[in-house]
N, C-alpha and C positions, 0 to 999 in steps of 0.2 A: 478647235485645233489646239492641242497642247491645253495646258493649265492654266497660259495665261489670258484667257478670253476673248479670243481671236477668234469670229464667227464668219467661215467664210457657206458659201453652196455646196451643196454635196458635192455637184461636179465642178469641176473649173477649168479653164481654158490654159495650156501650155500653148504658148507662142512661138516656142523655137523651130518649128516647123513654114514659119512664113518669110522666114530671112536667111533658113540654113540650112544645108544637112541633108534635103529631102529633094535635090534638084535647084533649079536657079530659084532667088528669091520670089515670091510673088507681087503682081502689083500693087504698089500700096495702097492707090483707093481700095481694092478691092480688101486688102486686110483691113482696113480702117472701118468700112465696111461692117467687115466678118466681128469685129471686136464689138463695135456698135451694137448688132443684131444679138450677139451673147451674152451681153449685158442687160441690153430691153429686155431680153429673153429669163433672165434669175440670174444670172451667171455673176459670182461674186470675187471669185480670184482668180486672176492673172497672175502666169507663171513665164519670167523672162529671166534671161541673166548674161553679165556683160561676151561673156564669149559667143553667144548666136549672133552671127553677121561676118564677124565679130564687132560688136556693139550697135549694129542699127536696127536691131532688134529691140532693144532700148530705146531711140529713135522713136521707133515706130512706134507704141505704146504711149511716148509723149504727147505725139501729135495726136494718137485716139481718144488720150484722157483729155482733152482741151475741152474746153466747155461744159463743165459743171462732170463730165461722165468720173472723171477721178474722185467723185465725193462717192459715187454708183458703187467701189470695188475694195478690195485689199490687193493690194500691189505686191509680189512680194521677188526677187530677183536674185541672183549670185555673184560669188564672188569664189579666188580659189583656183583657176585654171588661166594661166596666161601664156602671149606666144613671148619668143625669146629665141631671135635668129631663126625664125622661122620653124620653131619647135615648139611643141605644147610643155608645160611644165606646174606642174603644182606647188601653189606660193601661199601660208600664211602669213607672209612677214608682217607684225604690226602696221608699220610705215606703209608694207604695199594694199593692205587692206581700206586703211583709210583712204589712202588715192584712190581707192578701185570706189571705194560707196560716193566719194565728192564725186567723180566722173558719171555714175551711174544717176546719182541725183539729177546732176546735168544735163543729161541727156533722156531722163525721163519726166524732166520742167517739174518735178513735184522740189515739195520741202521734208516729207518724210516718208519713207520706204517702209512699208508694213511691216513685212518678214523679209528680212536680210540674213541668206544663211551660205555656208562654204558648201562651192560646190564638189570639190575632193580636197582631202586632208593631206596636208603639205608632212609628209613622213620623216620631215629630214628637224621639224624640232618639236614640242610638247605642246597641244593643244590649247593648254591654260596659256602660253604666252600670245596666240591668237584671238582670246576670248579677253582673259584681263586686258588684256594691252590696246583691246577695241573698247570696252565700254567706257569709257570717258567722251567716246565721239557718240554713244547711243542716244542722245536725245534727238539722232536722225532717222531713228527705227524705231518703230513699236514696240517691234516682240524682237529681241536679239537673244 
């Protein structure tokens, strides 16, 4: 994946479909489960990011990876799309960036986020202040 040496499975598992989007959430043993069996299985990247649930989709991925299965995968989740009175809205802000990868840590119990990538581009300033103004906090991602 990319140039920087990130070896994930051919296929891998998007998880936004068991917290969002597609009907009521499903239950979580049962995804707990489903992430289990796809990992025994090859399955080497997990695809999460903080807005499915919103956030317990991240949640859930914590509590999968407990017990050695996090060393099993490349983890990789987003950031980029947040609510705001009840609105979606697309946000690079330096500052809201960082808060979004602390909370994303958080709530997926790791200490480091594979691939951490925007998940829509915040149109209203220049990508480089996105990008610069985050790698100082990247010793929390692999590949940024």
């Amino acid at each position: 994946m990319g140039s920087q040496g990130l070896e994930v499975s051919a296929q891998g598992l998007g998880c936004m479909g068991m917290s969002a989007f597609y009907g009521a959430p499903k239950p979580e043993p049962d995804m707990i489960k489903l992430i289990h069996h796809a990992i025994n299985s090859g399955i080497t990247f997990l695809d999460t990011s903080d807005i499915y649930g919103p956030k317990t989709n991240e949640i859930l991925l914590g509590k999968a990876l407990k017990g050695g299965m996090r060393d099993k995968v490349e983890l990789a989740t987003k950031f980029g799309i947040r609510e705001v009175n009840g609105a979606r809205e697309y946000c690079g802000d330096p500052a809201y960036v960082r808060s979004a990868c602390e909370a994303s840590l958080e709530r997926l119990g790791v200490d480091c986020i594979d691939l951490y990538y925007q998940h829509r581009i915040d149109n209203r300033l220049p990508i480089e202040i996105t990008v610069i103004n985050f790698l100082p906090f990247s010793n929390f991602i692999s590949n940024v």
